[in-house]
C-alpha positions in Angstrom: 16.9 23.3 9.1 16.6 25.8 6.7 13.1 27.2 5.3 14.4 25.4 1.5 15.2 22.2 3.6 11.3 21.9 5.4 9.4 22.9 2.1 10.7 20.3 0.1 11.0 17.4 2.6 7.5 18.2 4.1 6.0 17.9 0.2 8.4 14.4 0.1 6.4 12.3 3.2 3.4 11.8 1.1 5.6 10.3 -1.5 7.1 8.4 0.6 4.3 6.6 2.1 2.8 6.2 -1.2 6.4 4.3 -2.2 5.6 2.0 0.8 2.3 1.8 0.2 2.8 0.9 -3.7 5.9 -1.6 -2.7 3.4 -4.0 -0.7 0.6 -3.3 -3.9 3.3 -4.3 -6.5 3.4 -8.5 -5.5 1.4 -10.0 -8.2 1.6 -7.3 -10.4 2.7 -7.7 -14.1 6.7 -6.6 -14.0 7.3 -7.4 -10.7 10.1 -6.2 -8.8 12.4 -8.4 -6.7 11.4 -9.1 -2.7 13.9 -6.8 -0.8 17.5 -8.1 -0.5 16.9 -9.7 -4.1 18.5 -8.0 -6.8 18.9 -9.1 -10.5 22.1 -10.0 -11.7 22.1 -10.1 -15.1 24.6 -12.6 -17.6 25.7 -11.6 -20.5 24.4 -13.0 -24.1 26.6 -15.4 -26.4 28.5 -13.2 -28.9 28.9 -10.2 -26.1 31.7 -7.6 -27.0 35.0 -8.6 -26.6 37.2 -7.4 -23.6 39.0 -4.2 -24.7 42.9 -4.1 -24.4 42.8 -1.8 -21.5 45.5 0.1 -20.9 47.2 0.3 -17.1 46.3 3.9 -17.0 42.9 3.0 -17.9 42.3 -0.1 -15.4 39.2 0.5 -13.2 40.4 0.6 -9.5 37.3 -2.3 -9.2 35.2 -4.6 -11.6 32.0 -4.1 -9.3 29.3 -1.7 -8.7 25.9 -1.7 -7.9 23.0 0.2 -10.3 19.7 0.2 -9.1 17.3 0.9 -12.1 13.1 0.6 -12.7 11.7 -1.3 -15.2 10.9 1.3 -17.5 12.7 2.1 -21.5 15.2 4.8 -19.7 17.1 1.7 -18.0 17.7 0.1 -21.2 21.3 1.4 -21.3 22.5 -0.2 -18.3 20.6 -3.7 -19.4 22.1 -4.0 -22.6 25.8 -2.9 -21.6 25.2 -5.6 -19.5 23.7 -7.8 -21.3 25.9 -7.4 -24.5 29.4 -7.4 -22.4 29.8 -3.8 -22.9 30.7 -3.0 -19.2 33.0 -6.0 -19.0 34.2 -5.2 -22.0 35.9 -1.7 -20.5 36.7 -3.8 -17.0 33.9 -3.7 -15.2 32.9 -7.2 -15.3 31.2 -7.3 -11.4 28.5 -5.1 -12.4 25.3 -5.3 -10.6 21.9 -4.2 -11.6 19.4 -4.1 -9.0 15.5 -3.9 -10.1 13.5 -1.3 -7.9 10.5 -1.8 -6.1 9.6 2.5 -6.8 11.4 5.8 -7.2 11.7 6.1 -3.1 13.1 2.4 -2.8 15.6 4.0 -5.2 16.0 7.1 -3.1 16.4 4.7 0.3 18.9 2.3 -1.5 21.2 5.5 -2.4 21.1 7.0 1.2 22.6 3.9 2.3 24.6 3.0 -0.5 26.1 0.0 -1.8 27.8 -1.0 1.4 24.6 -1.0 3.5 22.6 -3.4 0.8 21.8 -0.3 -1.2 23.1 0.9 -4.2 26.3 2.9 -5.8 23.7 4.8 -8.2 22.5 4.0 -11.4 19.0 5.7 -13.0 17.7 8.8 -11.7 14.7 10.9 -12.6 15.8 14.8 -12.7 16.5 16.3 -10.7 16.7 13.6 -7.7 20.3 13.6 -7.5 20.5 17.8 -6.8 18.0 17.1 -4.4 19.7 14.2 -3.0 22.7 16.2 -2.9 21.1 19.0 -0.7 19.4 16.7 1.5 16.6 17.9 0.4 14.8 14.7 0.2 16.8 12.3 2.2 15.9 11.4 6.0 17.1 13.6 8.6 17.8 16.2 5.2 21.3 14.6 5.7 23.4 15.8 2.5 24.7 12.9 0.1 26.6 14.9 -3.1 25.6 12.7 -6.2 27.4 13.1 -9.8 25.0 13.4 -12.8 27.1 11.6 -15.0 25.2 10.8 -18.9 21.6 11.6 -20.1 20.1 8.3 -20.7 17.5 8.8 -22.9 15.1 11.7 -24.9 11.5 10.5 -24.8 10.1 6.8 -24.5 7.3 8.9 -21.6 3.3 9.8 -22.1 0.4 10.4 -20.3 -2.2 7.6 -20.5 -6.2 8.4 -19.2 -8.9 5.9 -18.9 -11.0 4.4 -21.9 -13.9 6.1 -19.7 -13.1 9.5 -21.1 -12.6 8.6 -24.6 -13.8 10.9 -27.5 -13.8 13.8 -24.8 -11.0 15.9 -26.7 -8.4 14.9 -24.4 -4.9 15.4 -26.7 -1.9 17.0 -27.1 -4.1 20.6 -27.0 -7.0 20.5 -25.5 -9.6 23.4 -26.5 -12.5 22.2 -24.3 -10.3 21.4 -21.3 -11.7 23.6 -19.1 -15.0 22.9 -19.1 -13.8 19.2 -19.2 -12.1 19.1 -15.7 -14.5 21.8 -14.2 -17.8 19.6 -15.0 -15.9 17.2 -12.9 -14.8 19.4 -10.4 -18.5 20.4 -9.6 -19.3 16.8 -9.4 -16.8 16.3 -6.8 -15.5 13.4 -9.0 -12.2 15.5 -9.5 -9.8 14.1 -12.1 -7.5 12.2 -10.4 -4.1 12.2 -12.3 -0.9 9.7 -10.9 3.0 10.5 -11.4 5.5 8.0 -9.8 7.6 10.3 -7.7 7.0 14.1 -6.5 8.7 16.7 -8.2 10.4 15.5 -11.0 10.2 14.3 -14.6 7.2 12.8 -14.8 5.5 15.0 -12.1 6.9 17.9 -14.7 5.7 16.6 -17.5 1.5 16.0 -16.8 2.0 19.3 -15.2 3.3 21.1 -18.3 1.0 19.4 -20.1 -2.1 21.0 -17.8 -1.0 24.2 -17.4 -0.3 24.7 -21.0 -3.8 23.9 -21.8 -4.9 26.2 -18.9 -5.6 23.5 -16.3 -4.4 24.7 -12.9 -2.7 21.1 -12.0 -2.7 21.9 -8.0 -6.7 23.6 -7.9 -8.2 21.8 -10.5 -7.0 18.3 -10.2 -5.7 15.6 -7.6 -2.3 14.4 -8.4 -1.0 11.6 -6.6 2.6 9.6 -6.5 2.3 6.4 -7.8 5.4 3.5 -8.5 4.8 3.2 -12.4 4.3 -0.8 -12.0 1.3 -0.1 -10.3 -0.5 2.1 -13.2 -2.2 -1.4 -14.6 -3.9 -2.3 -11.9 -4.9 1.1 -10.7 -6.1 1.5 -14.3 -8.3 -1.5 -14.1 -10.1 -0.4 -10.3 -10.9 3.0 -11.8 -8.7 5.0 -8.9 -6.9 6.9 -11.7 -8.3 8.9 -14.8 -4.8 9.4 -15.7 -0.8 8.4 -15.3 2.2 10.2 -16.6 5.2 7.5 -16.8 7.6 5.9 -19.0 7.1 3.7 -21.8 6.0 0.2 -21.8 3.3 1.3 -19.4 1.2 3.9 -21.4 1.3 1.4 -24.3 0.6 -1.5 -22.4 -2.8 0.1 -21.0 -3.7 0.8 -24.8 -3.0 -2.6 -25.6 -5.2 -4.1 -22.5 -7.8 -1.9 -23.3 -7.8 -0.3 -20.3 -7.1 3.4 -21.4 -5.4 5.7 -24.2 -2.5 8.1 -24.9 -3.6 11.5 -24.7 0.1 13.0 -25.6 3.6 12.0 -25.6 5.9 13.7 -24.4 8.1 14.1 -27.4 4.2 15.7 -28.3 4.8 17.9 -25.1 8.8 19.0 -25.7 10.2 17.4 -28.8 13.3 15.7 -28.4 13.6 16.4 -24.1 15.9 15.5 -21.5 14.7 12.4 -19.9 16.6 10.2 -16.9 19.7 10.0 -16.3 22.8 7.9 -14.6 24.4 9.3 -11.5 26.4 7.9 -8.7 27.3 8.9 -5.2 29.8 11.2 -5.4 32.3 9.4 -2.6 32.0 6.4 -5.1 33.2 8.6 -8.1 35.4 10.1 -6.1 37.4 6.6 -5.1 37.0 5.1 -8.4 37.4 7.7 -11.2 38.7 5.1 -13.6 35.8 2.8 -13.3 33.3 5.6 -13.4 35.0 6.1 -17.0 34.9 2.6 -17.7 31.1 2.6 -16.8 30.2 5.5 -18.9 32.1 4.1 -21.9 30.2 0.5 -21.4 26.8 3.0 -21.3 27.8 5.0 -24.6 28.3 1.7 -26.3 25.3 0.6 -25.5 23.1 4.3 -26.3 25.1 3.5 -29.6 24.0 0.0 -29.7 20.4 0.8 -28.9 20.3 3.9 -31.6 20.6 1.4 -34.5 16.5 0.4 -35.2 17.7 -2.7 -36.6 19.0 -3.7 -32.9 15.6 -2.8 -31.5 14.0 -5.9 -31.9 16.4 -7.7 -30.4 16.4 -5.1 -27.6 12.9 -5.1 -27.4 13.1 -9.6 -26.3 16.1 -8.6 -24.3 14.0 -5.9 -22.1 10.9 -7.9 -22.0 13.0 -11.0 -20.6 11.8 -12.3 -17.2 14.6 -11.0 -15.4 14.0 -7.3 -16.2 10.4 -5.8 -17.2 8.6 -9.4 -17.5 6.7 -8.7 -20.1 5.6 -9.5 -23.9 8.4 -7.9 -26.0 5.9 -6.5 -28.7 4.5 -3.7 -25.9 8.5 -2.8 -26.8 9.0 -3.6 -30.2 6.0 -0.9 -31.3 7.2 1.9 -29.5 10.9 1.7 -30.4 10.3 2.1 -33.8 8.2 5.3 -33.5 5.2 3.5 -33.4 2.1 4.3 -31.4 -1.6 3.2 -31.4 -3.0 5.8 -29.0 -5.8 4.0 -28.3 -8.9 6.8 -29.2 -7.8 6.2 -33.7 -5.3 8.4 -33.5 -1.9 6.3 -35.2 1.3 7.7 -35.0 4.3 6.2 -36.6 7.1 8.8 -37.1 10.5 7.7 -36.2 11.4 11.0 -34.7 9.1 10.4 -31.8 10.9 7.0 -30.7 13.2 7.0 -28.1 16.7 7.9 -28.7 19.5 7.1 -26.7 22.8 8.4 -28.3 21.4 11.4 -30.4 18.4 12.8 -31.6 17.8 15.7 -34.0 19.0 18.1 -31.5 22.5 16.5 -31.4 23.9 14.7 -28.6 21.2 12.7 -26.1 24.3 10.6 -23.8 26.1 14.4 -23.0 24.3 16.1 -19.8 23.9 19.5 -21.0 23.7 22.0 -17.7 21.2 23.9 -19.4 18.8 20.9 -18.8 19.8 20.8 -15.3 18.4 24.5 -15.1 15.5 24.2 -16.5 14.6 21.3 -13.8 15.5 23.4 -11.3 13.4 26.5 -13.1 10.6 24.2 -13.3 10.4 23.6 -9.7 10.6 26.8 -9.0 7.9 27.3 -10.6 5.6 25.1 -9.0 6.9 25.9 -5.4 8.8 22.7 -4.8 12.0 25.1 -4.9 11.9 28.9 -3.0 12.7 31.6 -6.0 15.8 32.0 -4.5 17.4 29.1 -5.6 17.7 30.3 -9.1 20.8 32.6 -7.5 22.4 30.1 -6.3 21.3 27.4 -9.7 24.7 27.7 -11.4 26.9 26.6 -8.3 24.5 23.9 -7.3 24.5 23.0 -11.0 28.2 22.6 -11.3 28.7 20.7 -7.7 26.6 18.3 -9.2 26.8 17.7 -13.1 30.3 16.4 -14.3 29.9 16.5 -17.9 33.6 16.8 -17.8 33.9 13.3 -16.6 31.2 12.1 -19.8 33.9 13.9 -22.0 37.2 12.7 -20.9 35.4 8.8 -21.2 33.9 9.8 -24.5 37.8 10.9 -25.8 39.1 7.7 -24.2 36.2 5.5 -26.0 37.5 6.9 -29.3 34.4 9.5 -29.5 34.2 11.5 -32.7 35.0 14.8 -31.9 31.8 15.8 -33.7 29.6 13.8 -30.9 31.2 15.5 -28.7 29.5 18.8 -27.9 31.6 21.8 -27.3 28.9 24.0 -25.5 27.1 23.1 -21.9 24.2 24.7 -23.1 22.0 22.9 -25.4 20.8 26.8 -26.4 17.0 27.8 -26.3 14.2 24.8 -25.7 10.1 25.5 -26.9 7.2 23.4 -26.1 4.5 22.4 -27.0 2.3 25.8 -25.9 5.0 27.6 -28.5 6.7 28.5 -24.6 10.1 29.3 -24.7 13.4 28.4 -22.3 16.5 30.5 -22.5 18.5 29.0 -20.3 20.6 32.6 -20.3 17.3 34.2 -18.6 15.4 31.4 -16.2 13.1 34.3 -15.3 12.1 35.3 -18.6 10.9 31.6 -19.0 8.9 31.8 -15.3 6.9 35.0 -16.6 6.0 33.6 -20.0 3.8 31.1 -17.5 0.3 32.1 -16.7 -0.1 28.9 -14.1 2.4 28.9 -11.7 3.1 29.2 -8.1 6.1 31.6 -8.2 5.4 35.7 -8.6 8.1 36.0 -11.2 
């Protein structure tokens, strides 16, 4: 096994027990998952899309597939191309969406794949399928290559903190962090801070939040995995001051009372890559029609969901017992751009909803490689990835993203050329901490950082 292999599976068994651990916490809990073996199979509504006149060439080589998702806003493509008949309306009328128990469930369920009672793919924080692919993260490091297929969604994530440390300057930009987290420090009540799966997205994100207010995430503070359906009732015993996950969860703790918002994302890195939808690649690979047909039934649906008049409807639809179990208004709010944080700050800007087809940067559904870089860059950074890697980023890069298949199904959907993007590079990114990320020089972005693990 290679020294890249043992770094990053030996920082992967503590996530992995905490999955186990947070699959038996999760019965009971508000949004339950399904017991094992019991995925949801969703119908679709009265008045779904009607079946499109698919050409021969066209035909999917199946109508079935199995998506695992979890219950959070960045599966709302899958749900309402199946719920509106968008997938059967391009052929794939045996879809499958299976609801996750936590991020290594969903790991587990891809190693084995559809065929052993897993799953075929479906939502994927980033960059889990490179990893995936590498074996990076997968038992016995054994190598399954995934496809990054579409970006799902720009924001919909935030970092919520206990009502315990309200009116303690804990925002966006914090001047008076430092003295914050080291007054807890020396108390040896360190400020405990949850993410729902190691090294990636929302590990990234509560990180790049820290750092850029000069917190030191891995000396200063005690991060812990946690599956995102657990961050109520963790919340509630006082074992967390913090959570970085996806939306309804930071609003719902605002709305229980439990806690507030400190920062959005979209407050962090305005309009961001979020989740995405891969597959296994050996399921691609034997069904390249229906992997079209799949991606067209998703870009209906990023469409579908971009309209705000949709989003209430969207909002009852997600909240349904069969998906995130849950009052639709914790929804509603958010979709439109709306957020109480919790400690009188109101914020009700439409730019800082969710997006799912485009956002003011252009195209959200495309999966721009320059993205996929600066995951990888990012974990670099924080040592989850030798330096080394960056060498080799491009190839790995490639192997795994096939925006090439999201543009021949976008020209076969009738795209508009102009949604189409021309570039794989989405061009420079800046932050919140006026940091900036050219993807043509990774390593000029590593030694902007002042907190880091890497040299560079």
């Amino acid at each position: 096994m290679s020294e890249f292999s043992k770094l990053s599976r030996r920082k992967f068994i503590l996530t992995a027990g905490a999955s186990a651990m947070g699959s038996l916490l999760l019965k009971g809990c508000l949004g339950n998952p399904p017991e094992p073996g019991n995925s949801t199979q969703a119908q679709t509504t009265p008045g779904a899309a009607p079946a499109a006149n698919i050409s021969p060439e066209q035909a999917p080589e199946t109508t079935k597939v199995k998506l695992g998702y979890i219950p959070i806003v960045e599966a709302a493509p899958f749900i309402i191309a199946q719920e509106k008949g968008f997938f059967a309306k391009y052929g794939m009328t045996g879809v499958e969406l299976s609801k996750q128990a936590s991020w290594g469930s969903m790991r587990d369920n891809t190693e084995i794949g559809s065929v052993g009672g897993g799953v075929d793919g479906g939502q994927y924080q980033m960059p889990m399928p490179h990893l995936i692919t590498e074996g990076l993260i997968t038992k016995g490091n054994q190598k399954i290559p995934m496809y990054v297929l579409a970006q799902l969604i720009t924001h919909g994530n935030g970092i919520a903190i206990a009502s315990k440390h309200l009116g303690k300057g804990l925002e966006v930009k914090m001047d008076k962090a430092k003295a914050f987290f080291d007054g807890l420090k020396s108390a040896k009540t360190p400020f405990t801070a949850a993410y729902t799966f190691a090294q990636v997205n929302q590990d990234f994100w509560i990180r790049y939040w820290l750092a850029g207010n000069g917190i030191d995430p891995d000396t200063e503070v005690k991060l812990i995995p946690v599956p995102s359906a657990q961050t109520v009732a963790n919340m509630k015993t006082g074992t967390m001051d913090a959570f970085s996950t996806g939306d309804p969860w930071p609003y719902r703790i605002v709305k229980d009372k439990i806690g507030f918002i400190s920062a959005l994302t979209a407050e962090i890195w305005k309009n961001h890559p979020e989740e995405y939808f891969a597959l296994r690649g050996d399921w691609v690979d034997k069904n390249p029609k229906a992997t079209k047909a799949l991606l067209k039934g998703i870009m209906e649906a990023q469409q579908w969901l971009d309209n705000f008049d949709n989003r209430k409807e969207a909002s009852e639809i997600l909240g349904g017992r069969n998906y995130f179990n849950l009052p639709a208004e914790i929804l509603a709010e958010p979709f439109q751009g709306k957020y109480d944080m919790g400690d009188g700050r109101i914020i009700d800007d439409k730019s800082m909803a969710s997006y799912y087809w485009k956002d003011e940067k252009g195209s959200v559904s495309y999966p721009y490689k320059s993205h996929d870089l600066w995951f990888i860059t990012e974990s670099v950074r924080w040592g989850f990835l030798p330096e080394s890697t960056l060498a080799n980023a491009k190839t790995l890069i490639d192997k795994v993203n096939r925006e090439d298949i999201w543009r021949e199904a976008a020209k076969e959907a009738g795209i508009s050329a102009a949604d189409i993007p021309t570039s794989t590079s989405r061009g420079v990114e800046e932050f919140f901490d006026g940091v900036k990320f050219d993807p043509e020089n990774p390593t000029a972005y590593l030694q902007q950082l002042k907190i880091k693990k890497v040299k560079a």
